[in-house]
TIVOVO-734100 format. One record per residue (C-alpha): x, y, z. Coordinates in steps of 0.2 Angstrom, whole numbers, always signed. Layout:
<<X Y Z>>,
...
//
This chain:
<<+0 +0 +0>>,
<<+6 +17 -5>>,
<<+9 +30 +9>>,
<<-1 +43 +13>>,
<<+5 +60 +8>>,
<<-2 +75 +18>>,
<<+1 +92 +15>>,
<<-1 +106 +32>>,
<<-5 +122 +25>>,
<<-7 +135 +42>>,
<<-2 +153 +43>>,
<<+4 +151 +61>>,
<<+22 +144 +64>>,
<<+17 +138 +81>>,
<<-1 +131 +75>>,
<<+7 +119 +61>>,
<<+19 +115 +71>>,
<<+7 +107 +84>>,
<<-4 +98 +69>>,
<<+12 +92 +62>>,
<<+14 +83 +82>>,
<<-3 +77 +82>>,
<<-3 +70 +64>>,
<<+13 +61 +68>>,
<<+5 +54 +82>>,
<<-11 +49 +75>>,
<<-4 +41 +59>>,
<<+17 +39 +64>>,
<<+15 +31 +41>>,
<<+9 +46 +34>>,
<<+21 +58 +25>>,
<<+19 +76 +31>>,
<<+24 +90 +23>>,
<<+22 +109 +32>>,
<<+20 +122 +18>>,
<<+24 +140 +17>>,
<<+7 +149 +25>>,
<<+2 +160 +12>>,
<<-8 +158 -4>>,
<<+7 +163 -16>>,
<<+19 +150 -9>>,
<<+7 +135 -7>>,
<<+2 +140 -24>>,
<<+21 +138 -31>>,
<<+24 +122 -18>>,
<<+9 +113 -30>>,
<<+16 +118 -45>>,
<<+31 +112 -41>>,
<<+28 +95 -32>>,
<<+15 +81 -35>>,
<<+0 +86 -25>>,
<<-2 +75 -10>>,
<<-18 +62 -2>>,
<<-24 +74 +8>>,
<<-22 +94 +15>>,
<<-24 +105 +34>>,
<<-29 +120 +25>>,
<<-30 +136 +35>>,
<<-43 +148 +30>>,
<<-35 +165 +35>>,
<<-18 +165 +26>>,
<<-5 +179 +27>>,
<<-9 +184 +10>>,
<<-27 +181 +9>>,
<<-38 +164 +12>>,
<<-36 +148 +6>>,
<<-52 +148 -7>>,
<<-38 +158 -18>>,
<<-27 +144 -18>>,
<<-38 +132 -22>>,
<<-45 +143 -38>>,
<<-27 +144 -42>>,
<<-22 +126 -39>>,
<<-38 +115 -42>>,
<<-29 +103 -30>>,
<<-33 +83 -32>>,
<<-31 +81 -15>>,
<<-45 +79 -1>>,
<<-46 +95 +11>>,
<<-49 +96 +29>>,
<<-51 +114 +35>>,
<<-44 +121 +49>>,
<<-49 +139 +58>>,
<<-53 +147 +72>>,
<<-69 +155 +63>>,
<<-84 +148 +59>>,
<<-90 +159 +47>>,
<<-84 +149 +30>>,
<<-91 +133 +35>>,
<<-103 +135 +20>>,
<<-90 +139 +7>>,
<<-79 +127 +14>>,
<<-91 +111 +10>>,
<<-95 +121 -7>>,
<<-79 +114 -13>>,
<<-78 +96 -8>>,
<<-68 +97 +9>>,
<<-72 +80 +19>>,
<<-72 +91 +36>>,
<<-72 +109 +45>>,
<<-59 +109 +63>>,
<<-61 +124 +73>>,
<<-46 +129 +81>>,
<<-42 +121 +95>>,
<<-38 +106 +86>>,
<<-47 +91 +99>>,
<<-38 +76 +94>>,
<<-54 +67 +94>>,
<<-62 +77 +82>>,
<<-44 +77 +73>>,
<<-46 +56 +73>>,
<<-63 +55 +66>>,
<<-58 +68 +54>>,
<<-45 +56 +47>>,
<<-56 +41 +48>>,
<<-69 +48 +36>>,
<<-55 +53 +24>>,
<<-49 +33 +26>>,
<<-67 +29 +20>>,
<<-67 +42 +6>>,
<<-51 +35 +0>>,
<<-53 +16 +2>>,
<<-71 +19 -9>>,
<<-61 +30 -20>>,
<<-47 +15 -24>>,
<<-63 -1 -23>>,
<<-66 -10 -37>>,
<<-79 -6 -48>>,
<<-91 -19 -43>>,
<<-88 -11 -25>>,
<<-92 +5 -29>>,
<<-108 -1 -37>>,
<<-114 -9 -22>>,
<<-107 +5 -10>>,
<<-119 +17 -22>>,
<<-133 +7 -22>>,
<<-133 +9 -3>>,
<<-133 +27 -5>>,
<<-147 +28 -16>>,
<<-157 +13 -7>>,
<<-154 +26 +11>>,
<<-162 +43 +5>>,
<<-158 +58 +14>>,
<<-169 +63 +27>>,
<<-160 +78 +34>>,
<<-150 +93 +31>>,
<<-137 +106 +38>>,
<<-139 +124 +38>>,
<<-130 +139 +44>>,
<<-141 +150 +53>>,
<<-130 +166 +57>>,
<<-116 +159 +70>>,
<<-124 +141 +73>>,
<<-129 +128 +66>>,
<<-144 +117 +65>>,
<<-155 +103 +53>>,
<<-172 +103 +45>>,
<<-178 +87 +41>>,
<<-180 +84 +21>>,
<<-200 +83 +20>>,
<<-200 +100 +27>>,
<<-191 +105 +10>>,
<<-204 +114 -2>>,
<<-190 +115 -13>>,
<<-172 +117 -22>>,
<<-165 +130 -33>>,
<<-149 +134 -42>>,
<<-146 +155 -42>>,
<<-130 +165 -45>>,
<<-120 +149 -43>>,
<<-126 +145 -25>>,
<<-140 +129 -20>>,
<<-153 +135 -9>>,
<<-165 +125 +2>>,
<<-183 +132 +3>>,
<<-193 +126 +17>>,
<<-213 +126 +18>>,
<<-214 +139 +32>>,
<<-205 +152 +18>>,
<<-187 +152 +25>>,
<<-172 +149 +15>>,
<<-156 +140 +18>>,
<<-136 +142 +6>>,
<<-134 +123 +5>>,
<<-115 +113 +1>>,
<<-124 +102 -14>>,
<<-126 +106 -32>>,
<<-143 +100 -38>>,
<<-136 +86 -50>>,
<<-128 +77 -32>>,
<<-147 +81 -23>>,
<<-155 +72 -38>>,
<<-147 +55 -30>>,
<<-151 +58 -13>>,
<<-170 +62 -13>>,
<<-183 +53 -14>>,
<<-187 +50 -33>>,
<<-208 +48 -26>>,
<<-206 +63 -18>>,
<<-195 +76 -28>>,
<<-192 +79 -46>>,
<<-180 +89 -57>>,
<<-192 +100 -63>>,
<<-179 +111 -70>>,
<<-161 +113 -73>>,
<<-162 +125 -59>>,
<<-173 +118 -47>>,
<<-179 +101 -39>>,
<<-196 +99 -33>>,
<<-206 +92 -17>>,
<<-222 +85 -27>>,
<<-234 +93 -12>>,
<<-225 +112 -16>>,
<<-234 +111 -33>>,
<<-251 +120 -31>>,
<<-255 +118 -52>>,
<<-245 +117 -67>>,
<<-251 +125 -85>>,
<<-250 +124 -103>>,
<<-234 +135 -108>>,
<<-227 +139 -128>>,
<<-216 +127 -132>>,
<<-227 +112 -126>>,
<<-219 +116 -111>>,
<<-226 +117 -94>>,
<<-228 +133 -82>>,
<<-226 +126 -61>>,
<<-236 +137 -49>>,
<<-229 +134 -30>>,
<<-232 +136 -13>>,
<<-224 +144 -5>>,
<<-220 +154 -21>>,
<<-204 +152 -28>>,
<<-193 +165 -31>>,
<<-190 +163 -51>>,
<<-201 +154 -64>>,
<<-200 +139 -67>>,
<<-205 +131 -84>>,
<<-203 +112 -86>>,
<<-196 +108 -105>>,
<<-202 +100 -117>>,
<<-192 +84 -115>>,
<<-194 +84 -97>>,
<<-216 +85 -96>>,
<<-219 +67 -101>>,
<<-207 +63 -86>>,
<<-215 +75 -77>>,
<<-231 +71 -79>>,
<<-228 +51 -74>>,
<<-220 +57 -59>>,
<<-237 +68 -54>>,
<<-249 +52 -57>>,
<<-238 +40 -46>>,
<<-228 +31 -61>>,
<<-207 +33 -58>>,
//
């Protein structure tokens, strides 16, 4: 088996040096590298070097934060956040980091951190017939919850709750029956495998439905169809052509 190559990308001499200690500890294996803690030498190190397994990426670099780096860089690698802010968390998962550590590092919450990477990678490296089976139980155990920021804290809202989701300036939202809205971390092409295909439907390229937010649906040009929700949705939705004969089975019970 190959060894594990981490990367350690923090600001603060002191603070990588104390990862660096607790990584070694955790995983004596692993090769572990501590990077220059600013966008611009990060940014050369990966240009210059293979880019490892896995990355500790600081948020608040000298020169900037870490989303620059990644834009720069597009790294292969897995990344695990570390800060002493909460306020990225959002972002953070918008760009397919496997887990958010607030500063101070617990080494408990540091060890489950690695254990879900461990998990990622092993279904990453399966074989094919594997992976078929390991999606099969994903699809087979729909989501039933999600979590949202709510200003400094976090909470759920259980997926039946959801009226609906939609796709605007690049960003997912979650819009619940009661009218509140919520930035989530999935792109509606990933939220198409983890609902419930009786319950929700692509309605749109930009928007996935809950079958009981749909008040009527009418004749549009185009042999399209025109949605009228409630709650209201924000934009209008029209369902295409190719998508109403689709649509229409899903309405009468038949997926």
């Amino acid at each position: 088996m190959n060894k594990i190559k981490a990367a350690i990308i923090e600001d603060e001499i002191p603070a990588g040096r104390l990862l660096h200690k607790m990584l070694s500890g955790l995983r004596p294996d692993w090769e572990i590298v501590v990077l220059p803690g600013s966008v611009e030498g990060s940014v050369k190190w990966f240009q210059e070097h293979p880019h490892p397994d896995i990355i500790f990426l600081d948020i608040q670099l000298t020169d900037g934060i870490s989303f620059t780096f990644i834009e720069q860089t597009q790294p292969e690698s897995m990344i695990i956040f570390t800060t002493a802010y909460d306020e990225y968390a959002i972002k953070a998962f918008k760009v397919n980091s496997i887990d958010y550590l607030l500063k101070p590092i617990e080494e408990s919450d540091l060890e489950a951190a690695l254990c879900k990477f461990e998990r990622n990678s092993a279904l990453r490296s399966a074989a094919p017939e594997y992976r078929q089976l390991e999606l099969g139980y994903l699809a087979a155990n729909k989501k039933n919850r999600f979590l949202v920021q709510v200003g400094d804290t976090f909470r759920y809202v259980e997926t039946p709750d959801v009226a609906f989701f939609y796709s605007e300036d690049k960003l997912t939202y979650l819009h619940l029956f009661s009218g509140k809205r919520y930035i989530i971390s999935y792109s509606l092409d990933q939220l198409e495998g983890m609902l419930d295909r009786d319950v929700f439907f692509r309605v749109s390229r930009s928007c996935i439905s809950n079958i009981r937010s749909i008040r009527k649906s009418s004749r549009y040009f185009g042999s399209r169809l025109k949605l009228y929700f409630e709650p209201e949705c924000p934009h209008e939705v029209l369902v295409s052509r190719s998508r109403v004969a689709d649509f229409l089975k899903w309405v009468d019970g038949v997926v």
